[in-house]
C-alpha positions as CSV (number, residue, x, y, z in Angstrom):
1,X,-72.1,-13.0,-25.3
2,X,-71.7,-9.0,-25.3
3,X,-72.8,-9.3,-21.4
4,X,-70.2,-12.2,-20.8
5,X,-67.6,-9.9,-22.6
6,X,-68.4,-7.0,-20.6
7,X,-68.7,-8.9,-17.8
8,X,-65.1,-10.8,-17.8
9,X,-63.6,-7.1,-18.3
10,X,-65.5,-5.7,-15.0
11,X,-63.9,-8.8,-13.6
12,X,-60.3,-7.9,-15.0
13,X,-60.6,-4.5,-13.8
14,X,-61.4,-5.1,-10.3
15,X,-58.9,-7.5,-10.0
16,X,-56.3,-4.9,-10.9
17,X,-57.3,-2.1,-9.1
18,X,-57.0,-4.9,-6.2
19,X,-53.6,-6.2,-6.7
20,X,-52.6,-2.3,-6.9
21,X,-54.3,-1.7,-3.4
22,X,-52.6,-4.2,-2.3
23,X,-49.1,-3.1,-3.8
24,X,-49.6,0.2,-2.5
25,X,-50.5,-1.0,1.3
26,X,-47.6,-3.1,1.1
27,X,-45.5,0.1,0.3
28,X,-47.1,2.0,3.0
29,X,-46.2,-0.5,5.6
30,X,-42.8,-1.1,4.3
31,X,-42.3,2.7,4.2
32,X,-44.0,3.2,7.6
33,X,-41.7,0.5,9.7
34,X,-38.4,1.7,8.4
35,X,-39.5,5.5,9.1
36,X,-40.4,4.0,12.7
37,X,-37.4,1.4,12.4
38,X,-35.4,5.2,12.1
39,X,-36.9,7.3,14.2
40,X,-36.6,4.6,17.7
41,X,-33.3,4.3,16.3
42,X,-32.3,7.8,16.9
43,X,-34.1,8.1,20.3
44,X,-31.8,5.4,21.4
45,X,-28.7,6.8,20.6
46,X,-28.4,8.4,24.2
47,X,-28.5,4.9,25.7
48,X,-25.9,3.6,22.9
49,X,-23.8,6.5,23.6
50,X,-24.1,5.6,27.3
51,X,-22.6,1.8,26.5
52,X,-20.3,2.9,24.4
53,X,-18.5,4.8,27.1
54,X,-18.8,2.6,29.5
55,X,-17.0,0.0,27.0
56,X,-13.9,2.4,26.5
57,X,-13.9,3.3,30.0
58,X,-13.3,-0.6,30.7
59,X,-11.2,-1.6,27.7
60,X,-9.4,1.5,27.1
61,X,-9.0,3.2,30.5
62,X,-5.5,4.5,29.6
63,X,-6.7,6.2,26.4
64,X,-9.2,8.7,28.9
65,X,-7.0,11.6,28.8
66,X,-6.0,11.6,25.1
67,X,-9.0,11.2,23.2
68,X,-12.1,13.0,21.8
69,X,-15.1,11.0,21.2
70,X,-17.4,11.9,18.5
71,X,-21.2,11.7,17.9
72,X,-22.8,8.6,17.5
73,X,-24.4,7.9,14.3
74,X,-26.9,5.4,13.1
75,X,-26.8,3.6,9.4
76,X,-28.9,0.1,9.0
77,X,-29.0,-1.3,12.6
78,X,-25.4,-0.1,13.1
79,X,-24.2,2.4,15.4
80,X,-20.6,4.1,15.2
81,X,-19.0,6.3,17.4
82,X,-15.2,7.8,15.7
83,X,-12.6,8.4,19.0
84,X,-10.1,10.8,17.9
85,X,-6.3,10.9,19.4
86,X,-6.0,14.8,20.8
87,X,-2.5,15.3,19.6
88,X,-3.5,14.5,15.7
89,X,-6.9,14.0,14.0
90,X,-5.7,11.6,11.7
91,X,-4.9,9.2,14.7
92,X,-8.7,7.7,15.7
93,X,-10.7,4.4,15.2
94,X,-14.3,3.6,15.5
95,X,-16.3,1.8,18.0
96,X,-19.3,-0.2,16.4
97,X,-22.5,-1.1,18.5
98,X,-25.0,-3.7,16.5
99,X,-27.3,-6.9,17.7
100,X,-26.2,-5.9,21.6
101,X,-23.0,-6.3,20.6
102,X,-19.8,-4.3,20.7
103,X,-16.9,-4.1,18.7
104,X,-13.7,-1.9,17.7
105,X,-10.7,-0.9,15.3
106,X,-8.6,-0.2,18.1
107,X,-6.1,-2.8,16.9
108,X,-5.3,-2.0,13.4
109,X,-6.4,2.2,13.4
110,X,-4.8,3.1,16.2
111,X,-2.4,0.8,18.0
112,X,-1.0,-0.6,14.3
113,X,-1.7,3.5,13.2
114,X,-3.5,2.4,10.0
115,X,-5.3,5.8,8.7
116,X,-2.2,7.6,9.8
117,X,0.2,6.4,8.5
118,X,-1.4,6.2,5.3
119,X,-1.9,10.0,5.5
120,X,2.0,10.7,6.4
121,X,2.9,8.4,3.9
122,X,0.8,10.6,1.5
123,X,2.1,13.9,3.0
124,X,5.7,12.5,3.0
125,X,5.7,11.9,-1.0
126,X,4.0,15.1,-1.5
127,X,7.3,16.9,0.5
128,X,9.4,15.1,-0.9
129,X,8.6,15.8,-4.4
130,X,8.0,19.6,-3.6
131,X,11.7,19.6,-2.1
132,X,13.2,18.0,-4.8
133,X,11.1,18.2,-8.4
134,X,11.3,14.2,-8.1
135,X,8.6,11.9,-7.8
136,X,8.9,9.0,-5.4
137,X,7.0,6.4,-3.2
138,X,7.0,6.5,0.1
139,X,6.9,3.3,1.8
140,X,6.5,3.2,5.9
141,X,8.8,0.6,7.3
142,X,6.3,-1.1,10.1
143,X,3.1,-0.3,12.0
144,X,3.0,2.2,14.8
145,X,2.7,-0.1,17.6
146,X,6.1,-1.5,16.5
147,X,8.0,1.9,17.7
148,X,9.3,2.9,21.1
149,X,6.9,5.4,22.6
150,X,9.5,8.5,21.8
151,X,9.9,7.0,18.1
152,X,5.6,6.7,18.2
153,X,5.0,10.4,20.1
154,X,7.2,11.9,17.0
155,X,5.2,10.4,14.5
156,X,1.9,11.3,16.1
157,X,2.8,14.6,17.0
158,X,5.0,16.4,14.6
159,X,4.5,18.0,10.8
160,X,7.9,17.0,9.2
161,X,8.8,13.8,9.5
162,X,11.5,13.9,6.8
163,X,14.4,12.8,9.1
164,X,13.0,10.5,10.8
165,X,14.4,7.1,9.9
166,X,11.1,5.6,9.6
167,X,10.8,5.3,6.1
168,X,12.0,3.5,2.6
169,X,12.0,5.5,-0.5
170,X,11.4,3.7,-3.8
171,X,11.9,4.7,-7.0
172,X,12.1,3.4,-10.5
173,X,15.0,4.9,-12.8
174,X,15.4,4.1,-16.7
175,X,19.5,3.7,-17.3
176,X,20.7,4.2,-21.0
177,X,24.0,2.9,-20.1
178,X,23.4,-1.1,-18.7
179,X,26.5,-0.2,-16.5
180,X,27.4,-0.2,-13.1
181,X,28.9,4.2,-13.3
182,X,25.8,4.7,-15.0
183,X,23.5,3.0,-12.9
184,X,26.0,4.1,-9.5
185,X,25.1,7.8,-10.9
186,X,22.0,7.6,-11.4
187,X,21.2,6.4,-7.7
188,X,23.9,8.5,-6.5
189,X,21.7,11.8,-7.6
190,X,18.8,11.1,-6.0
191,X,20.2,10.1,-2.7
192,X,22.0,13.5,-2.9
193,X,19.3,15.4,-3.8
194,X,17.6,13.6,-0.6
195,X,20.5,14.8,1.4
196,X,20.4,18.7,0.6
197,X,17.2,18.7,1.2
198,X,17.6,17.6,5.0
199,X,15.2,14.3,3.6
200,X,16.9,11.3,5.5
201,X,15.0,7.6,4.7
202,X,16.6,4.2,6.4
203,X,17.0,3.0,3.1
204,X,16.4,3.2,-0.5
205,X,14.7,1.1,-3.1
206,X,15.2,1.2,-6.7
207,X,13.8,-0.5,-9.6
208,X,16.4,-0.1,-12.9
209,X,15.5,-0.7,-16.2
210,X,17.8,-0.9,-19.2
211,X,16.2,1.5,-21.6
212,X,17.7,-0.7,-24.5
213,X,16.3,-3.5,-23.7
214,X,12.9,-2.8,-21.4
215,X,12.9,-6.6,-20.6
216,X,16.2,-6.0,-18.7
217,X,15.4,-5.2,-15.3
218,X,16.4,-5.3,-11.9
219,X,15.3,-4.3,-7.7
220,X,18.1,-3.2,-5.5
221,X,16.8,-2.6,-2.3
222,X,18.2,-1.6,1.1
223,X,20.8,1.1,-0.5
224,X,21.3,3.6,2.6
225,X,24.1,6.5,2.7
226,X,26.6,4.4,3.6
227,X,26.8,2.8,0.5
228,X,26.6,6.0,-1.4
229,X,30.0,6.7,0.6
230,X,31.7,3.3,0.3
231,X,34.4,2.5,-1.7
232,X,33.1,-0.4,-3.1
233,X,30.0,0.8,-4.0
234,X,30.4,0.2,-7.9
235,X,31.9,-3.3,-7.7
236,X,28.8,-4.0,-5.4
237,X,26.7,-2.9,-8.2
238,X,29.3,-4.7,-10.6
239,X,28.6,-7.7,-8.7
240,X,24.5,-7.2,-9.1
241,X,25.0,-7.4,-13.0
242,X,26.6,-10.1,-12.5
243,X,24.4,-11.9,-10.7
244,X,26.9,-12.7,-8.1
245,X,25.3,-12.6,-4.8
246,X,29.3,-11.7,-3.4
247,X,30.4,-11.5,0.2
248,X,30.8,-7.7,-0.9
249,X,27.3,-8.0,-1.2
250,X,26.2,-9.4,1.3
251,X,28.5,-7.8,4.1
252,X,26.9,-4.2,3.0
253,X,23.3,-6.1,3.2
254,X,22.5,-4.9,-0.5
255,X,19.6,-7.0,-1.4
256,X,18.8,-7.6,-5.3
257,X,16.5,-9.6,-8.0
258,X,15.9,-10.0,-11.0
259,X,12.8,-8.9,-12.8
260,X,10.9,-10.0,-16.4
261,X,12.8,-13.4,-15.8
262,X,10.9,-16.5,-17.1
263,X,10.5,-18.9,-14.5
């Protein structure tokens, strides 16, 4: 009995130290085809390089002049190559090489501008509450490729954008006074503050909130200069309490809702 005991724990041992060899070889191979999977990988890189010009040289032949490209990298069968506008570094997209095939973000980085424009909407707010000790945000009216080429080279090319009507502004304002002087004034400062400071939107956006009554809210959107300067600027906003969407209203294109409302 003491021999079968000693025998079935020989037994248990060896079968242990197996399944760990076995563990441990699988770990070794596992370990040894990705470091090989890596390293043929990056000898390849100058023959992915290679295709990846070739494919901007036949899709993007215009672009030749006015762009950088940048090393190719390697992450989990994927290759990526960034191609940078000269005139701004913020103005690029990437070109993506995996499975023999290729693809882009041509479309929405840089023809649609998406990582720049994010980046002068961010720069914008930052100037605009350094200018005026007011915090707003800064809302870009459409995509890049939606611009005439002068409207497009400005926004690629030059630090302050301020007057450059490509904007909305939107902020939200807390009115103690649920009238239309109070609420007029309110708006009315900010605008003006806008204008001394040389800071020119298309349009305004504000949210305005009855601080009596927080439930009491409304949006008034598409407020430009013009109506700062109009005559009928406080009945307009008259009409807005209202709720009477008025012919006043609607000839100065003053667009409004309601907010907190039960459906």
């Amino acid at each position: 009995m003491r021999y079968n005991k000693f025998g079935d724990k020989m037994q248990k041992q060896k079968r242990l130290l197996f399944a760990r060899n076995v563990f441990l070889f699988i770990i070794f191979v596992c370990f040894g085809v990705i470091i090989v999977t890596e390293k043929s990988a990056g000898l390849l890189i100058p023959k992915v390089e290679k295709k990846m010009q070739e494919y901007l040289n036949t899709n993007y032949s215009e672009l030749k002049d006015s762009i950088k490209l940048g090393k190719v990298t390697y992450d989990r069968t994927i290759y990526k190559m960034k191609v940078t506008s000269v005139k701004n570094k913020n103005h690029y997209f990437y070109i993506y090489y995996n499975n023999k095939k290729m693809t882009d973000t041509y479309k929405k980085d840089y023809s649609e501008g998406g990582q720049l424009l994010k980046t002068i909407q961010k720069d914008l707010e930052q100037d605009i509450r350094k200018k005026t000790s007011t915090s707003v945000k800064v809302s870009i009216i459409s995509t890049l490729d939606k611009y005439t080429s002068l409207v497009q080279d400005k926004i690629i090319t030059e630090d302050n954008l301020l007057e450059l009507k490509f904007y909305n502004i939107e902020k939200d304002l807390t009115i103690k006074d649920w009238t239309s002087k109070e609420i007029l004034t309110s708006i009315s400062e900010l605008v003006t503050k806008c204008q001394n400071n040389n800071i020119t939107p298309k349009s305004y956006t504000f949210t305005i909130t009855n601080s009596k009554d927080i439930t009491q809210s409304i949006q008034i959107s598409n407020i430009t200069e013009e109506f700062i300067n109009s005559k009928d600027n406080e009945q307009i906003i008259n009409d807005i309490l209202e709720d009477n969407n008025s012919k006043l209203v609607k000839n100065n294109k003053i667009k409004y809702k309601y907010l907190n409302e039960e459906e």
